[in-house]
Residue, then its C-alpha position, 0 to 999 in steps of 0.5 A: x552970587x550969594x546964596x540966601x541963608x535959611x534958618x529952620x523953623x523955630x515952632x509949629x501952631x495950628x490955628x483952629x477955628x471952633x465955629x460960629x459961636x465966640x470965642x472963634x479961634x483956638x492955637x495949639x502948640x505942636x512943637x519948638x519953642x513954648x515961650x515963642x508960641x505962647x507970646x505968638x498965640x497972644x497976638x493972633x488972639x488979639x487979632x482973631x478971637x471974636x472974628x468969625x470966619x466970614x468978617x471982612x476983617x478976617x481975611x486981613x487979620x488972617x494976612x497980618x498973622x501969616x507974616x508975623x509967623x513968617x517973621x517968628x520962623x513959626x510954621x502955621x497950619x490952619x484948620x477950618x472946617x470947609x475951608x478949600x484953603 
């Protein structure tokens, strides 16, 4: 049996949501590659900018960003005051 090779991440973000009042979402580099994460930033922007945290569209955006990091090797962390998750 073949064991699954496992490549270390690549970057590290925090995806932080700012609040009620657009623009929502702000990320930050923590670590690794900064051309990754800043070609990284532009598409979770361009799915989460002006979405509040309660939109309907969050919760799938919000899926499409954690496979793309998956994808990229880029290790998210999400701040978002109140949230349990």
């Amino acid at each position: 049996m073949d064991a699954e090779l496992v490549t270390p991440p690549r970057a590290k973000v925090v995806i932080v949501y700012l609040g009620p009042v657009a623009p929502h979402w702000e990320v930050r580099h923590v670590s690794g590659d900064a051309r990754l994460v800043d070609e990284f930033r532009q598409r979770v922007l361009a799915r989460l900018l002006m979405l509040p945290v309660n939109d309907p569209q969050f919760r799938r955006n919000r899926e499409r960003v954690i496979r793309d990091a998956e994808r990229e090797g880029v290790i998210l962390e999400w701040d978002i005051p109140g949230s349990v998750d």
